[in-house]
CHARMM internal coordinates of N, CA and C (Angstrom, degrees):
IC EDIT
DIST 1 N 1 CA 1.4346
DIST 1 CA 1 C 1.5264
ANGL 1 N 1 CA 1 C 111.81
DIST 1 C 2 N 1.6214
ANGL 1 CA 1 C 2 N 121.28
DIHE 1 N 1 CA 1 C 2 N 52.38
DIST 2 N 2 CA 1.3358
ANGL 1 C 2 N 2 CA 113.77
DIHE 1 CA 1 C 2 N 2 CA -168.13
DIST 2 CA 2 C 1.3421
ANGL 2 N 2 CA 2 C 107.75
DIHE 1 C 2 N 2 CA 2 C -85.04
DIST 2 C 3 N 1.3131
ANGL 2 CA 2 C 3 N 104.03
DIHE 2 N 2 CA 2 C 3 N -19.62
DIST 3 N 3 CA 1.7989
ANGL 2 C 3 N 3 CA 114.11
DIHE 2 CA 2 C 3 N 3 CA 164.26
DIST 3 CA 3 C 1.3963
ANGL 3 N 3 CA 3 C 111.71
DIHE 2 C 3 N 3 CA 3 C -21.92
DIST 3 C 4 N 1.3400
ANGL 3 CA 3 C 4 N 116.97
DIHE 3 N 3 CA 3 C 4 N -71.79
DIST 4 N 4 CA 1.2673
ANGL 3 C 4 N 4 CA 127.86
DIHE 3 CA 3 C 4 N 4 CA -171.74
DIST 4 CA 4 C 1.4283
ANGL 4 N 4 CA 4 C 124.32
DIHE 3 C 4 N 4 CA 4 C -45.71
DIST 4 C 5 N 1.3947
ANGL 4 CA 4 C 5 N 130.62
DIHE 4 N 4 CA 4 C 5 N -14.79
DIST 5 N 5 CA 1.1582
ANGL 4 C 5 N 5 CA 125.87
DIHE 4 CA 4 C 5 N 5 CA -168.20
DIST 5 CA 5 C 1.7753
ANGL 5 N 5 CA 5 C 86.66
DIHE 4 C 5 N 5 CA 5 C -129.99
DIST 5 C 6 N 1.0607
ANGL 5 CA 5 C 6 N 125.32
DIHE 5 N 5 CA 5 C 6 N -15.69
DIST 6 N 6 CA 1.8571
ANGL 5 C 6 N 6 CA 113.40
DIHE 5 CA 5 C 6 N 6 CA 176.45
DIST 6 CA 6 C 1.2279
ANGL 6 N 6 CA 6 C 121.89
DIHE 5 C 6 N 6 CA 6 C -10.45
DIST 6 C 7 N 1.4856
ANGL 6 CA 6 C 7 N 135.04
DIHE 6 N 6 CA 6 C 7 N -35.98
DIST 7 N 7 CA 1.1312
ANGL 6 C 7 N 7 CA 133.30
DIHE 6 CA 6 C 7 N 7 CA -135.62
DIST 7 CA 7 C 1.7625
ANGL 7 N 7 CA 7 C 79.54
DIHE 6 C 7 N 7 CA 7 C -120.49
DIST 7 C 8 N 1.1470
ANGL 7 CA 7 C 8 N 156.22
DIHE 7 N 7 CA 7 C 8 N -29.53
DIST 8 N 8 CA 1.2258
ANGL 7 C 8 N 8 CA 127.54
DIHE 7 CA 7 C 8 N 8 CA 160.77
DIST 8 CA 8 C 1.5437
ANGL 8 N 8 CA 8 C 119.44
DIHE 7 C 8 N 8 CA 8 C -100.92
DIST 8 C 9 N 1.5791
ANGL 8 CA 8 C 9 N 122.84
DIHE 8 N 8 CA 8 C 9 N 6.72
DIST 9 N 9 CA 1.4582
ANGL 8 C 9 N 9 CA 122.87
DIHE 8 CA 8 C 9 N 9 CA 166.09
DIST 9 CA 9 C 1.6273
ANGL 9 N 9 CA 9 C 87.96
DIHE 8 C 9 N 9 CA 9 C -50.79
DIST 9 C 10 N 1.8653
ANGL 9 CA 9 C 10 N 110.75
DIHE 9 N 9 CA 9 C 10 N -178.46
DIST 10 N 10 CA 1.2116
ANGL 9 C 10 N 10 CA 142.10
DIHE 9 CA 9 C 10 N 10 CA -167.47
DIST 10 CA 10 C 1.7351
ANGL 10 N 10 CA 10 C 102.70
DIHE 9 C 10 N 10 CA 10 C -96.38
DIST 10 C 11 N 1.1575
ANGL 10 CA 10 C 11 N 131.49
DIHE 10 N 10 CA 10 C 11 N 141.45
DIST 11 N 11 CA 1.1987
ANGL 10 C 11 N 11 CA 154.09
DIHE 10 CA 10 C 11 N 11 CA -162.45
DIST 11 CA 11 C 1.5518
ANGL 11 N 11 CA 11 C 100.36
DIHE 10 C 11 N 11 CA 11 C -82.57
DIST 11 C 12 N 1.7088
ANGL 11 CA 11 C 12 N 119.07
DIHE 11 N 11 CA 11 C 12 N 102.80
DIST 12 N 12 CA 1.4708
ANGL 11 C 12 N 12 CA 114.30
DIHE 11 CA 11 C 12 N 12 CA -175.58
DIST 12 CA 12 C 1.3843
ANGL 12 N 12 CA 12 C 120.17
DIHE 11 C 12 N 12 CA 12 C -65.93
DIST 12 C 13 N 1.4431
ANGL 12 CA 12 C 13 N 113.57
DIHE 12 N 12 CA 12 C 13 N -29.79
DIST 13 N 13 CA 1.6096
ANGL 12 C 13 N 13 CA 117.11
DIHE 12 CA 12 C 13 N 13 CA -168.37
DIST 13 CA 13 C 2.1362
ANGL 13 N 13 CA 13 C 94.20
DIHE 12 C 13 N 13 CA 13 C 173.84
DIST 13 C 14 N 1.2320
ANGL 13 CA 13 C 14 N 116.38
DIHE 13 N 13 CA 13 C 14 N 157.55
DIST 14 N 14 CA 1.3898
ANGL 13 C 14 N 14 CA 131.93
DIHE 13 CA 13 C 14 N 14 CA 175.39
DIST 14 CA 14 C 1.2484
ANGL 14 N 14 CA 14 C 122.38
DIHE 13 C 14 N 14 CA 14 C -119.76
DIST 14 C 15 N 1.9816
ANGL 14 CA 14 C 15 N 91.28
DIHE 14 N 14 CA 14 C 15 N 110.67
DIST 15 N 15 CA 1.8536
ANGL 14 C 15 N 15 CA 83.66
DIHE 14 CA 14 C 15 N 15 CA -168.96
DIST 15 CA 15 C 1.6246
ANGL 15 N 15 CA 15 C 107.42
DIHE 14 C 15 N 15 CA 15 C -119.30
DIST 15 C 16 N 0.8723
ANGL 15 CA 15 C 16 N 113.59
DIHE 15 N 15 CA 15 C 16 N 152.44
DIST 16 N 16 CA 1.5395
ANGL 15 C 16 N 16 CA 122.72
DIHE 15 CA 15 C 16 N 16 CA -165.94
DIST 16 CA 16 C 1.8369
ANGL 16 N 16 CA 16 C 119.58
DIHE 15 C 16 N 16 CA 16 C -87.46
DIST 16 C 17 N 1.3833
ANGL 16 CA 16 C 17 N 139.37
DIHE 16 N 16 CA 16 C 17 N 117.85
DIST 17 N 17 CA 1.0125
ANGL 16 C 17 N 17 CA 115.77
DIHE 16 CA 16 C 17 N 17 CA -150.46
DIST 17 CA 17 C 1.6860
ANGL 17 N 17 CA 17 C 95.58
DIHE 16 C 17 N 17 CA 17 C -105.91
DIST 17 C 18 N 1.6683
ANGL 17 CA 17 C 18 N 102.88
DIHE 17 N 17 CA 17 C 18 N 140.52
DIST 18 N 18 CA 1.2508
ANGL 17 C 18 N 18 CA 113.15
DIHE 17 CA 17 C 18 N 18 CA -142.36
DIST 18 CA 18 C 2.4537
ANGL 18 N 18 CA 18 C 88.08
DIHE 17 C 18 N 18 CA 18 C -99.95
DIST 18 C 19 N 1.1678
ANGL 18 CA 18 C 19 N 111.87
DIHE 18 N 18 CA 18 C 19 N -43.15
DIST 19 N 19 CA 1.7780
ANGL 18 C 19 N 19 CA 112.07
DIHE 18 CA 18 C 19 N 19 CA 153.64
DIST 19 CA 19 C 1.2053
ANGL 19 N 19 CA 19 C 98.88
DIHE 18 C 19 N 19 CA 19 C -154.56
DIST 19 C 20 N 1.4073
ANGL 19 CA 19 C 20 N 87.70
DIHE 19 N 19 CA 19 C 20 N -177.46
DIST 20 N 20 CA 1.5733
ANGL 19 C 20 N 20 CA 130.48
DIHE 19 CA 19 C 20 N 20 CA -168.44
DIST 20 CA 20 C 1.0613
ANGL 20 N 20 CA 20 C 119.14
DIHE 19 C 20 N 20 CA 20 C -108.63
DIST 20 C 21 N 1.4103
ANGL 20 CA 20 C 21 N 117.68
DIHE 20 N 20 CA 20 C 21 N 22.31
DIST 21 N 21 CA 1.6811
ANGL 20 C 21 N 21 CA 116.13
DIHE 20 CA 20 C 21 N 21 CA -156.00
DIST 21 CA 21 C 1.6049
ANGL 21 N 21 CA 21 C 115.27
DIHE 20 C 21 N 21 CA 21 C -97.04
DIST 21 C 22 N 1.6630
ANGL 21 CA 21 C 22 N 122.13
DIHE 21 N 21 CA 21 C 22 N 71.20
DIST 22 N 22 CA 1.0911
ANGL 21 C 22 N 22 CA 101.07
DIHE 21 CA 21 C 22 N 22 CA -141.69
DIST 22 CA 22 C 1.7556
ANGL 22 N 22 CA 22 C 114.18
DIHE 21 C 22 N 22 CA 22 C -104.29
DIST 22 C 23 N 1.3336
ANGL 22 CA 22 C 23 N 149.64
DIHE 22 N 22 CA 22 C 23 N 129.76
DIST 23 N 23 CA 1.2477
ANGL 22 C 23 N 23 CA 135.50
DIHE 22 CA 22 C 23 N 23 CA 173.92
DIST 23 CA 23 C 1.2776
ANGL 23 N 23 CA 23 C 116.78
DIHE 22 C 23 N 23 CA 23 C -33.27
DIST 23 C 24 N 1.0249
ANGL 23 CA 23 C 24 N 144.02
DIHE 23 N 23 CA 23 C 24 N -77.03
DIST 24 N 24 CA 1.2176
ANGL 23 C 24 N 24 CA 162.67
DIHE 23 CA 23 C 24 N 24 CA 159.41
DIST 24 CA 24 C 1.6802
ANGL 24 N 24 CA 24 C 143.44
DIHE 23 C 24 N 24 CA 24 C -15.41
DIST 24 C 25 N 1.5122
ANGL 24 CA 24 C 25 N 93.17
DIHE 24 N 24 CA 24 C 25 N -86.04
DIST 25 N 25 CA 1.3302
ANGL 24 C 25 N 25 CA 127.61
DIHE 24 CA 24 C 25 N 25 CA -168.55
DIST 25 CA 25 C 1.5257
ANGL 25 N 25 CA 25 C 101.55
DIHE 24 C 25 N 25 CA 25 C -104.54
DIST 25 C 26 N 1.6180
ANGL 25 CA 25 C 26 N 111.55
DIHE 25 N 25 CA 25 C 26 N 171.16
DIST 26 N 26 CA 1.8845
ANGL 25 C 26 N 26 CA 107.90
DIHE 25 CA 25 C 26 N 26 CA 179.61
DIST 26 CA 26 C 1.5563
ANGL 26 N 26 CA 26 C 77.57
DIHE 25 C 26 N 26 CA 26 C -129.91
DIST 26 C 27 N 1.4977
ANGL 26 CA 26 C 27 N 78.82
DIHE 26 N 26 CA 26 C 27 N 106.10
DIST 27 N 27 CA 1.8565
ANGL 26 C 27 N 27 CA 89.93
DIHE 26 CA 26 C 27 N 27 CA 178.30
DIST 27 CA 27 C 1.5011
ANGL 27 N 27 CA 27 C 69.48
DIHE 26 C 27 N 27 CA 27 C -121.45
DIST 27 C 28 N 1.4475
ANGL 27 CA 27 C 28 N 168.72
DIHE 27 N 27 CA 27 C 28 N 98.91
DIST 28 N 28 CA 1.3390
ANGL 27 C 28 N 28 CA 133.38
DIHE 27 CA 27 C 28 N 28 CA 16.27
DIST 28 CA 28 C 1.3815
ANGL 28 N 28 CA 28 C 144.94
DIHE 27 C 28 N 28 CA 28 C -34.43
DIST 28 C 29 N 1.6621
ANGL 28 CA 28 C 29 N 116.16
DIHE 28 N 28 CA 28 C 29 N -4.45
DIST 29 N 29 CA 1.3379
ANGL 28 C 29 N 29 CA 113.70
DIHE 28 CA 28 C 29 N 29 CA 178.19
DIST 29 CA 29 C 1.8351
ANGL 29 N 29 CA 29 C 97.20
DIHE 28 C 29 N 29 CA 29 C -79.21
DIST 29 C 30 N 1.4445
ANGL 29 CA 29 C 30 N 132.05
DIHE 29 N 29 CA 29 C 30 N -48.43
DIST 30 N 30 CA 1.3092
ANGL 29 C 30 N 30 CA 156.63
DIHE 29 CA 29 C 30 N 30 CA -168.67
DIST 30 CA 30 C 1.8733
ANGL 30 N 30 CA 30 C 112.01
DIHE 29 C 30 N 30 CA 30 C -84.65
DIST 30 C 31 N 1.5283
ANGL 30 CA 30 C 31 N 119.17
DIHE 30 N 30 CA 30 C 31 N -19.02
DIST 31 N 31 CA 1.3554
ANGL 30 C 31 N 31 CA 107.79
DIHE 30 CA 30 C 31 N 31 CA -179.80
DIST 31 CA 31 C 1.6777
ANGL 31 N 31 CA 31 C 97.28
DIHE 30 C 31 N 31 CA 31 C -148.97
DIST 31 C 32 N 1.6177
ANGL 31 CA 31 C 32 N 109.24
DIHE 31 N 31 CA 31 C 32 N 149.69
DIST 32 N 32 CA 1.3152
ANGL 31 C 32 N 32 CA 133.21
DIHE 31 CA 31 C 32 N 32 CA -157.03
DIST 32 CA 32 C 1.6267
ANGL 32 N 32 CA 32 C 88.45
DIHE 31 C 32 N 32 CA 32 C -119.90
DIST 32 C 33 N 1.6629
ANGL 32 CA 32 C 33 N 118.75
DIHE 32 N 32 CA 32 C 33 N 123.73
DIST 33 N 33 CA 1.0256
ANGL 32 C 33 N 33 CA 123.83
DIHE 32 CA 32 C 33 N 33 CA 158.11
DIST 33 CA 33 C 1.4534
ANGL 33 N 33 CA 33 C 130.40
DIHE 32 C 33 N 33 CA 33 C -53.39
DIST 33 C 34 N 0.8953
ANGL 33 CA 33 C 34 N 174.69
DIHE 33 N 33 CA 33 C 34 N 107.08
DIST 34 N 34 CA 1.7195
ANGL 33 C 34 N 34 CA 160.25
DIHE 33 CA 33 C 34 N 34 CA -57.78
DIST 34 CA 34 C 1.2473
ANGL 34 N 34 CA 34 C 137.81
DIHE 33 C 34 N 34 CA 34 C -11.34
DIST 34 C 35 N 1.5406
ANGL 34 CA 34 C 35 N 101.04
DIHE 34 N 34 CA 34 C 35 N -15.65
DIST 35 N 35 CA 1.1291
ANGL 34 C 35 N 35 CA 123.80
DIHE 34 CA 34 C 35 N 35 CA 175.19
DIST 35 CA 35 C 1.5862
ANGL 35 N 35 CA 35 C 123.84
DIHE 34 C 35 N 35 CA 35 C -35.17
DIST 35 C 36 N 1.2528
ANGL 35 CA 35 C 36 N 143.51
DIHE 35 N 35 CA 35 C 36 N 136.46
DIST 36 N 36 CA 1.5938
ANGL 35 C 36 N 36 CA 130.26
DIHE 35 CA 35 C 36 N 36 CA -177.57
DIST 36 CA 36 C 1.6642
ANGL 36 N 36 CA 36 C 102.51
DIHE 35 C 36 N 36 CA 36 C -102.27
DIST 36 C 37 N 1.0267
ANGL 36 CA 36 C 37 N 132.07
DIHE 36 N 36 CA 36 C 37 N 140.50
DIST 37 N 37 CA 1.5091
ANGL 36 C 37 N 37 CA 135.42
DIHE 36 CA 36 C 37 N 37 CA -154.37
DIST 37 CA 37 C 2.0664
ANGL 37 N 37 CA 37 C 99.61
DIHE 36 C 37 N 37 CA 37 C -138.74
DIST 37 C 38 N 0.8984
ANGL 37 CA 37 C 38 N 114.02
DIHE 37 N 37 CA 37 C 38 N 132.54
DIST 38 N 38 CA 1.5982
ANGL 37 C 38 N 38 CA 127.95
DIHE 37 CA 37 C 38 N 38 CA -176.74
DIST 38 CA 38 C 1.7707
ANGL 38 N 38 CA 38 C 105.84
DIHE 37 C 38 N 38 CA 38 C -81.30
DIST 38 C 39 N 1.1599
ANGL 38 CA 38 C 39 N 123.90
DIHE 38 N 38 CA 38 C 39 N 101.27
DIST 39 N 39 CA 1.7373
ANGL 38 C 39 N 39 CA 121.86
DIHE 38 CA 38 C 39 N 39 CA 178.65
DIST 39 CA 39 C 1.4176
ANGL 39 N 39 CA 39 C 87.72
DIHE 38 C 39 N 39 CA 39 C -71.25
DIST 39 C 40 N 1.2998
ANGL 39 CA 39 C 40 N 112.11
DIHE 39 N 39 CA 39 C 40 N 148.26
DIST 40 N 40 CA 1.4506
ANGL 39 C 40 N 40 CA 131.49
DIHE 39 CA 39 C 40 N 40 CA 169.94
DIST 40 CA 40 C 1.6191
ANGL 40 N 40 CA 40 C 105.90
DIHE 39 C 40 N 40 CA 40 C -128.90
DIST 40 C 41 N 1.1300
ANGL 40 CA 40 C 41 N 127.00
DIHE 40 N 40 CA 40 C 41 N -16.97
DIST 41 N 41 CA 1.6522
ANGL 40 C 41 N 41 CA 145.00
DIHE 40 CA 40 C 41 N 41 CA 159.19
DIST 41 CA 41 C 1.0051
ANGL 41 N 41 CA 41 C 126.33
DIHE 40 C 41 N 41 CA 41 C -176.75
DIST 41 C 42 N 1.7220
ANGL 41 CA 41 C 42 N 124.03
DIHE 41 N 41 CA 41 C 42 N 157.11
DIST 42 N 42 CA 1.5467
ANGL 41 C 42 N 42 CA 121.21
DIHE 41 CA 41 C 42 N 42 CA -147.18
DIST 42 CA 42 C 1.3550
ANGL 42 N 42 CA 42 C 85.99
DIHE 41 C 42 N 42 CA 42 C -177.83
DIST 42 C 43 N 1.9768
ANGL 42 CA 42 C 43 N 99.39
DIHE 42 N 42 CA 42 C 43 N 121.64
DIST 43 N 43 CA 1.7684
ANGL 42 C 43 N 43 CA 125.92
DIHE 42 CA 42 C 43 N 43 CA 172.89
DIST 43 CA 43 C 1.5365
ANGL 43 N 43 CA 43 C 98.69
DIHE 42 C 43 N 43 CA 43 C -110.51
DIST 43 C 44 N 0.8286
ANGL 43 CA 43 C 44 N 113.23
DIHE 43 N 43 CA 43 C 44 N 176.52
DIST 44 N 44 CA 1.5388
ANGL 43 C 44 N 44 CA 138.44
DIHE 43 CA 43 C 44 N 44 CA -166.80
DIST 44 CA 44 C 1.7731
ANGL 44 N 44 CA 44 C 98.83
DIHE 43 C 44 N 44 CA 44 C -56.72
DIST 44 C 45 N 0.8876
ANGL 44 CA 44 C 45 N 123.24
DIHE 44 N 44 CA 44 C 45 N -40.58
DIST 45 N 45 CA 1.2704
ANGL 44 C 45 N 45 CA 138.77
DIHE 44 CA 44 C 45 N 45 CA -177.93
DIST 45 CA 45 C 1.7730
ANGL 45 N 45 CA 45 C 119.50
DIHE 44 C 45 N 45 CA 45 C -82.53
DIST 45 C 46 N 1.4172
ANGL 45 CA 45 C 46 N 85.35
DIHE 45 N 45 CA 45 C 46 N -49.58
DIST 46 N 46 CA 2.1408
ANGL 45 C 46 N 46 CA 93.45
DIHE 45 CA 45 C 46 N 46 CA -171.58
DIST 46 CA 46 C 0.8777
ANGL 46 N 46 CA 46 C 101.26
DIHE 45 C 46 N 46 CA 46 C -113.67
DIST 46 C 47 N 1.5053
ANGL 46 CA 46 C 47 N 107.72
DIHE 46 N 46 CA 46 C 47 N 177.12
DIST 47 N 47 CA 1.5162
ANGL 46 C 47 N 47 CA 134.12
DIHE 46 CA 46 C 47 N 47 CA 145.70
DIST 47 CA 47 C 1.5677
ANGL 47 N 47 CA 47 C 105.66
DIHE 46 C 47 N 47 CA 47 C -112.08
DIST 47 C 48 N 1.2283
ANGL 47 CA 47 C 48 N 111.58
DIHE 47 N 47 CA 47 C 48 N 158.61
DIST 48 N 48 CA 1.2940
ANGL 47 C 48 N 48 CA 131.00
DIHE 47 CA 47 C 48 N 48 CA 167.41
DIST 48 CA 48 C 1.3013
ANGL 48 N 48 CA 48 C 112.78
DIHE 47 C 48 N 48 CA 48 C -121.24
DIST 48 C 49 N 1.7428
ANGL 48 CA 48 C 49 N 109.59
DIHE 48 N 48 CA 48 C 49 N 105.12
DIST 49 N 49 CA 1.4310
ANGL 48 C 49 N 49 CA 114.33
DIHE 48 CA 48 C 49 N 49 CA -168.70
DIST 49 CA 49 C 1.2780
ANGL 49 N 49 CA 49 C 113.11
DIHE 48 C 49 N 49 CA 49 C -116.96
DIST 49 C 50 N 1.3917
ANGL 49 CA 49 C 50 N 140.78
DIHE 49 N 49 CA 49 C 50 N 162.77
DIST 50 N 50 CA 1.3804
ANGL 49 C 50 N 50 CA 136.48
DIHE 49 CA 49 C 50 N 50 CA 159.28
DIST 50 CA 50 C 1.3241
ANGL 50 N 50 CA 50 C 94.99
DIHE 49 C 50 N 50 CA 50 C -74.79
DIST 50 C 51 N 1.3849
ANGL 50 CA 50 C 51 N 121.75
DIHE 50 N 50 CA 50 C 51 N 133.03
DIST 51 N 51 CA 1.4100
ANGL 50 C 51 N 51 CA 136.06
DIHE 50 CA 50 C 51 N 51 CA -176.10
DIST 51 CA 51 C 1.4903
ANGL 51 N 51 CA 51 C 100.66
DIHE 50 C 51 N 51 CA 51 C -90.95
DIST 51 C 52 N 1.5472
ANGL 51 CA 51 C 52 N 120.41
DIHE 51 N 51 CA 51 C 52 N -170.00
DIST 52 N 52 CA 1.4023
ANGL 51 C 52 N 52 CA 133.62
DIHE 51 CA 51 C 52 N 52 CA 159.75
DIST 52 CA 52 C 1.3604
ANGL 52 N 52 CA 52 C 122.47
DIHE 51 C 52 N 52 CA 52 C -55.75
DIST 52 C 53 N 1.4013
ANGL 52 CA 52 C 53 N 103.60
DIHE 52 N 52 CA 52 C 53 N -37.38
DIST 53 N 53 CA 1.5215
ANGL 52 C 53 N 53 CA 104.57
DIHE 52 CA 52 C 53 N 53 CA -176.77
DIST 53 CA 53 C 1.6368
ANGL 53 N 53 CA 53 C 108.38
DIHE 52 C 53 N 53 CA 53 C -91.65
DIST 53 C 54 N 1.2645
ANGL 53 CA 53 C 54 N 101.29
DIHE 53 N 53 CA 53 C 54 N 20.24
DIST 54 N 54 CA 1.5849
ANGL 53 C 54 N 54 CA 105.91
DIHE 53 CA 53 C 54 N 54 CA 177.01
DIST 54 CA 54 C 1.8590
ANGL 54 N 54 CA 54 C 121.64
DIHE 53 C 54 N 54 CA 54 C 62.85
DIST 54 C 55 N 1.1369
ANGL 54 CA 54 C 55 N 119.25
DIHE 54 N 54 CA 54 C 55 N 20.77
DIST 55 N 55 CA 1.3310
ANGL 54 C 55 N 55 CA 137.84
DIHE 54 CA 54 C 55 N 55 CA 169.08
DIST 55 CA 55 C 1.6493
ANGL 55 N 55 CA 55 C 101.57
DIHE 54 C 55 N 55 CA 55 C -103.79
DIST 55 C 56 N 1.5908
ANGL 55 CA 55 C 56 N 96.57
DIHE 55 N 55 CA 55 C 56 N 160.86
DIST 56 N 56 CA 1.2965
ANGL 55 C 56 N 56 CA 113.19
DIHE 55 CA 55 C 56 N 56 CA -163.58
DIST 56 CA 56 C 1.7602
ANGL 56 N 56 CA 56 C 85.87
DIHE 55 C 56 N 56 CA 56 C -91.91
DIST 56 C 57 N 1.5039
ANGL 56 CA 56 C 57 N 122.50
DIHE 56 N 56 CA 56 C 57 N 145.25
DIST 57 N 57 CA 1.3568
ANGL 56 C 57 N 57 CA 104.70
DIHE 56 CA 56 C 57 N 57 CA 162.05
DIST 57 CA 57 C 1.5811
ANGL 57 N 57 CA 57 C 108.38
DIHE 56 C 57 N 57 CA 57 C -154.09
DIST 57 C 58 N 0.8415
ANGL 57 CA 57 C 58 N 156.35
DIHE 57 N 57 CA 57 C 58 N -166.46
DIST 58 N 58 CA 1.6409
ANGL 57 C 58 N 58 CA 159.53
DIHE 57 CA 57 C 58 N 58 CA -124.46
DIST 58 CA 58 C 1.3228
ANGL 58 N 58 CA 58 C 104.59
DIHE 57 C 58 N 58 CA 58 C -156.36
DIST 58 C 59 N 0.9634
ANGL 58 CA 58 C 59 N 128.17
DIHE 58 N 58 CA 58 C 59 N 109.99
DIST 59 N 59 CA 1.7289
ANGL 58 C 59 N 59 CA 139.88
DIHE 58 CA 58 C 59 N 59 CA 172.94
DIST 59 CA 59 C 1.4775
ANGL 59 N 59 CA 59 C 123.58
DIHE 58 C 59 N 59 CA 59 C -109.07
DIST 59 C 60 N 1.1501
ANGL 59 CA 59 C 60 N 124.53
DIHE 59 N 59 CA 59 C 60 N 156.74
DIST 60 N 60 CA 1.1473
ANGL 59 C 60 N 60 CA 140.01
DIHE 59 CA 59 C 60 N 60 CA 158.04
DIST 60 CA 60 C 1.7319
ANGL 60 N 60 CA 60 C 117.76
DIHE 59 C 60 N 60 CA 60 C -57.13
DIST 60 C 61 N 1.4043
ANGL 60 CA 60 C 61 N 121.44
DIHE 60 N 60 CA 60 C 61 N 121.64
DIST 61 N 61 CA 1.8874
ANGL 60 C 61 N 61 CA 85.95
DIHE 60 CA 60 C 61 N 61 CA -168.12
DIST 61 CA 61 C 1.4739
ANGL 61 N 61 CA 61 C 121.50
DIHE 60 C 61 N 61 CA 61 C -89.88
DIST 61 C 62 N 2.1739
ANGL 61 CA 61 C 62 N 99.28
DIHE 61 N 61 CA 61 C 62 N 11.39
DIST 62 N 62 CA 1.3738
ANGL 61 C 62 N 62 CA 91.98
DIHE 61 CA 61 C 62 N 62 CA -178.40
DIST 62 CA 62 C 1.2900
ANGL 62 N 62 CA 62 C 104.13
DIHE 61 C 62 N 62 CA 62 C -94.52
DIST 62 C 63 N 1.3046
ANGL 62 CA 62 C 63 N 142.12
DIHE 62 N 62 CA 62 C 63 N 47.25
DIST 63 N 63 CA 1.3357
ANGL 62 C 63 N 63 CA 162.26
DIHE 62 CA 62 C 63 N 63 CA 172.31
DIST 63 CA 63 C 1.7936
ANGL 63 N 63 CA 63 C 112.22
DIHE 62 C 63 N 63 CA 63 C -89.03
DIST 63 C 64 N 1.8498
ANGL 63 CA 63 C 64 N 81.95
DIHE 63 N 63 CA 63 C 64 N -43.08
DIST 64 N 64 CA 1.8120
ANGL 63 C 64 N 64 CA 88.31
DIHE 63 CA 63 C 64 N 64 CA -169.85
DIST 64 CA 64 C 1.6855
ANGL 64 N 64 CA 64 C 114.03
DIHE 63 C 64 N 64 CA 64 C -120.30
DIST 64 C 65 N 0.7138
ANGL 64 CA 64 C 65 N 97.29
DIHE 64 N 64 CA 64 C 65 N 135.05
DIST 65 N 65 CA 2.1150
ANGL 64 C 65 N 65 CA 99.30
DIHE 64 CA 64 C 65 N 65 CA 162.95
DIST 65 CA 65 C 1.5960
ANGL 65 N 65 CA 65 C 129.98
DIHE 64 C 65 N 65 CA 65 C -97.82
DIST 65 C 66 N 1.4769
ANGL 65 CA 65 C 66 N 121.09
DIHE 65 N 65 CA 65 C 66 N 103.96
DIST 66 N 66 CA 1.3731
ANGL 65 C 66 N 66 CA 119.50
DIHE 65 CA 65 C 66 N 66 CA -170.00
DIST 66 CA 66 C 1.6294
ANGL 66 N 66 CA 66 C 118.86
DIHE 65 C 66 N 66 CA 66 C -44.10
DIST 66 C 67 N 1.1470
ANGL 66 CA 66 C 67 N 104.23
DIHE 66 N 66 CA 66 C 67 N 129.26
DIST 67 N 67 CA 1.5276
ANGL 66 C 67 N 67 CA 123.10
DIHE 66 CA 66 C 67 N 67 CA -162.10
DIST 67 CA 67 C 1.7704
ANGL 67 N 67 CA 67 C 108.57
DIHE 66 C 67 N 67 CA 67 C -60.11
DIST 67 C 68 N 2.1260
ANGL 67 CA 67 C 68 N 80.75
DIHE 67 N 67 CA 67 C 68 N -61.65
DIST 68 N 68 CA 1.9558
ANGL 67 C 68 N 68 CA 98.08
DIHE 67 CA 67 C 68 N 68 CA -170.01
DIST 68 CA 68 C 1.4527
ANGL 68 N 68 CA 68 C 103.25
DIHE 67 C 68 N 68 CA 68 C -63.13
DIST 68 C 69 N 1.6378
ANGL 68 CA 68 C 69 N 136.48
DIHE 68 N 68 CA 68 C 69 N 3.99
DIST 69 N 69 CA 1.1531
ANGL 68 C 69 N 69 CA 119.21
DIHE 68 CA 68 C 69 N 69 CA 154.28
DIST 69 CA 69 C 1.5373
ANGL 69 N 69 CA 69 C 100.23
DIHE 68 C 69 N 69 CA 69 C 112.72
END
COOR INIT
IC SEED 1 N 1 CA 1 C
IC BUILD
């Protein structure tokens, strides 16, 4: 259940989200295009970012582009 505490674990890396363009979901209500976003955990698939509304939440990672390069 490390979920539960995400939001004060340590910041893995800062990735920048590159759009919003999403099939699905309105991941423009929750993510800002240039915006730089804090990973708190990340599978093969996601990131786990603090969103806008300041919750930890699960992304797509072709949403974002790693910042530190």
């Amino acid at each position: 259940m490390i979920h539960l505490n995400w939001n004060e674990t340590k910041t893995l890396k800062q990735v920048t989200c590159i759009h919003t363009n999403a099939e699905k979901y309105m991941v423009e209500n929750v993510l800002t295009k240039g915006h730089v976003y804090e990973v708190k955990n990340e599978t093969d698939e996601f990131y786990f970012v603090v969103d806008n509304k300041g919750r930890v939440s699960g992304f797509y990672k072709d949403y974002f582009q790693d910042t530190n390069g």
